[in-house]
Steps between C-alpha positions, in 0.01 A plus 500: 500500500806737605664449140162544299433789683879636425506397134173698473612784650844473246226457232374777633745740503645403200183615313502852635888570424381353101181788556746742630679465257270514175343786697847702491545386169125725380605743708789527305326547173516884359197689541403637146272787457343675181644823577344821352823703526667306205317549206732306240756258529724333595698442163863363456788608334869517420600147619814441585718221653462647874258760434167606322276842579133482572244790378203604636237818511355600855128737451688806671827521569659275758727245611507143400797246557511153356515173744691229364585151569641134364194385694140447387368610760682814540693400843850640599430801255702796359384801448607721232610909572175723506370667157358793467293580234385868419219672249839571279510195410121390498525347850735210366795334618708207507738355763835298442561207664863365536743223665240292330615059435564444143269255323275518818112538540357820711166537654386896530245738634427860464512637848257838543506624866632213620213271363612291242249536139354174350558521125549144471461282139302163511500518874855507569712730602724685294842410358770492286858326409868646509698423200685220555952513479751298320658412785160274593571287190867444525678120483841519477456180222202596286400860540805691627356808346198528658283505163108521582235553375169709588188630358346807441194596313470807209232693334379805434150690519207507700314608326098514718283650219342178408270397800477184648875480492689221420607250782865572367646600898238264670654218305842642500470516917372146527741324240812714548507586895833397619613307185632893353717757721397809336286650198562760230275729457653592132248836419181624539419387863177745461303646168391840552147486761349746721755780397271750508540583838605774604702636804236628693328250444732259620565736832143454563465168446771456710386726808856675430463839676820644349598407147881416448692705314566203226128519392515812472761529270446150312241574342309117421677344745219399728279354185814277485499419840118398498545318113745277753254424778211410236714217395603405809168496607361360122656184548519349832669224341783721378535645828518131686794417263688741593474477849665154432736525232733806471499757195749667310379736214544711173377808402351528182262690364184432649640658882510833326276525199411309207737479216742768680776663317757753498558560861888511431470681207640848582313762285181308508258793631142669460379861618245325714299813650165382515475186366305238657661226729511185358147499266580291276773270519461241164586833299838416302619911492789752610226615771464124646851411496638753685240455780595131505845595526487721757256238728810322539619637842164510709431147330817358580488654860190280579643210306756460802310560780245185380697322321827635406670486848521098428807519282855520626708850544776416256625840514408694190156671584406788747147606608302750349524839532180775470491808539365867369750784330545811377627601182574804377340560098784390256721339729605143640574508829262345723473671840316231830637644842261174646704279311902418530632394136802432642392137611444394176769270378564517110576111494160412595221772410433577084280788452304745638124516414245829507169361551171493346346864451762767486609656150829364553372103558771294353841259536790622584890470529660629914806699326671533828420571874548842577482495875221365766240712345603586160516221186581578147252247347595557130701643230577864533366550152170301566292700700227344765 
């Protein structure tokens, strides 16, 4: 009776260390929330060996940091630095995660006032793979070298004019998802949509009580902005992929306006006074192409902050610069004491640009830096 009762009470005990410890296990479990703060995102970019930078867009401007892990389940996280993201950029922003394992699978979470936002795909939780080393396929006898191989997938438009939409990213997701390390996104990530927005609007869609200075000088750049979020939003499917698989991209023409040409062309100019902002676009004259050349900038500007930002820095390109001047009647020296023309770095920018509207609207050639506020933008025999 003494060892029944003891074997029982083994039994016993037993059982409740087993509960114990499924219980800690739940408990363990991340709590995921549909959080209203983040209104797209997260996508992946820029993969790398030990690194890779996540993207996201919070409704007003905050701060978001990305929790990652080797675990499904999110234990013994890391936690990226905070971002910041700001009206100057549309309330985007991406984080960079590093120290990462080569050839290694990561779990990750947004993280939004310390409450981490459910955006995952299929019911589990988001992730992505490193790119894998030579060094992890070395044998001294058959592969000394290291040789590997991986996949990737490549294509170009997406094109949402055509409703329903093909299954093309639902199918891609199921069938490719951890078989590729990265896609190309080789041109035309977007077709012109929603465009027509303009900057107030956007501030009041937006509940932005002060307008940053970019829209106010970019003129278009917040119909770009919202052309991006309509596909984002278009295609849930495109959005799931590339929470999962990480993008780099091309600019073609598509990201600034259809059929663009000329915006290196120095010379290529319009008297502009007047003339009516982007009527008609499938025109094919002098009038047209000038105001697609001159889109470039404000285009390109919200090309990076949504998608843009996904390629590596190899050096060779600087941000945008916008500002208003003065010149005098006859002359070609532009005059911005808001702007320092000094930080411009001849390797990397390629022109200067006056915008839609003015009589001087046209492409053209930075002669020479005169000092912070003072550039010589062309020939001394051309004019603005």
């Amino acid at each position: 009776m003494t060892k029944s009762t003891t074997k029982n009470r083994v039994g016993t005990t037993a059982a409740f260390a087993l509960l114990m410890a499924f219980a800690a296990q739940a408990s363990a479990e991340p709590v995921l929330q549909k959080l209203d703060g983040i209104t797209h995102g997260p996508q992946l970019g820029n993969v790398a060996t030990t690194s890779i930078r996540v993207w996201a867009r919070t409704r007003q401007p905050a701060t978001f940091r990305v929790v990652y892990s080797t675990s499904p389940d999110l234990s013994n996280p890391q936690r990226s630095a905070p971002v910041t993201t700001s009206w100057d950029h549309d309330a985007t922003g991406w984080a960079q995660l590093t120290g990462l394992k080569p050839g290694t699978k990561y779990y990750y979470a947004l993280e939004l006032d310390g409450k981490l936002a459910d955006t995952r795909v299929n019911g589990k939780i988001n992730s992505f793979l490193t790119l894998p080393t030579a060094g992890a396929f070395v044998d001294p006898q058959v592969n000394p070298k290291g040789i590997f191989n991986f996949a990737f997938e490549i294509g170009t438009g997406n094109n949402q004019s055509n409703k329903p939409l093909p299954p093309t990213y639902t199918r891609m997701l199921a069938e490719l998802k951890d078989k590729i390390f990265f896609q190309i996104q080789n041109g035309d990530w977007l077709y012109e949509l929603g465009r027509e927005q303009t900057e107030a609007q956007w501030a009041a869609a937006n509940n932005v009580a002060e307008q940053p200075r970019v829209t106010e000088l970019a003129r278009g750049i917040a119909g770009v902005w919202n052309n991006y979020k309509l596909y984002l939003g278009g295609s849930p499917a495109l959005a799931d992929f590339y929470r999962e698989v990480p993008l780099f991209v091309s600019l073609d023409d598509h990201e600034i306006l259809n059929d663009v040409t000329g915006s290196g062309a120095t010379g290529f100019r319009i008297d502009a006074r007047g003339k009516p902002w982007q009527a008609d676009m499938s025109r094919d004259d002098l009038q047209n192409d000038v105001e697609r050349a001159v889109f470039r900038d404000p285009a390109v500007a919200a090309w990076r902050d949504y998608v843009g930002w996904s390629n590596p820095d190899i050096g060779n390109q600087q941000p945008s610069f916008f500002g208003k001047t003065k010149v005098k009647a006859g002359k070609n020296i532009l005059t911005d004491t808001t702007q320092d023309f000094t930080k411009l770095d001849p390797a990397k920018f390629s022109n200067l640009h006056v915008l839609w509207g003015f009589g001087n609207t046209g492409v053209y050639k930075i002669a020479r830096v005169i000092d912070k506020h003072r550039s010589h933008p062309v020939k001394a025999a051309d004019p603005l």
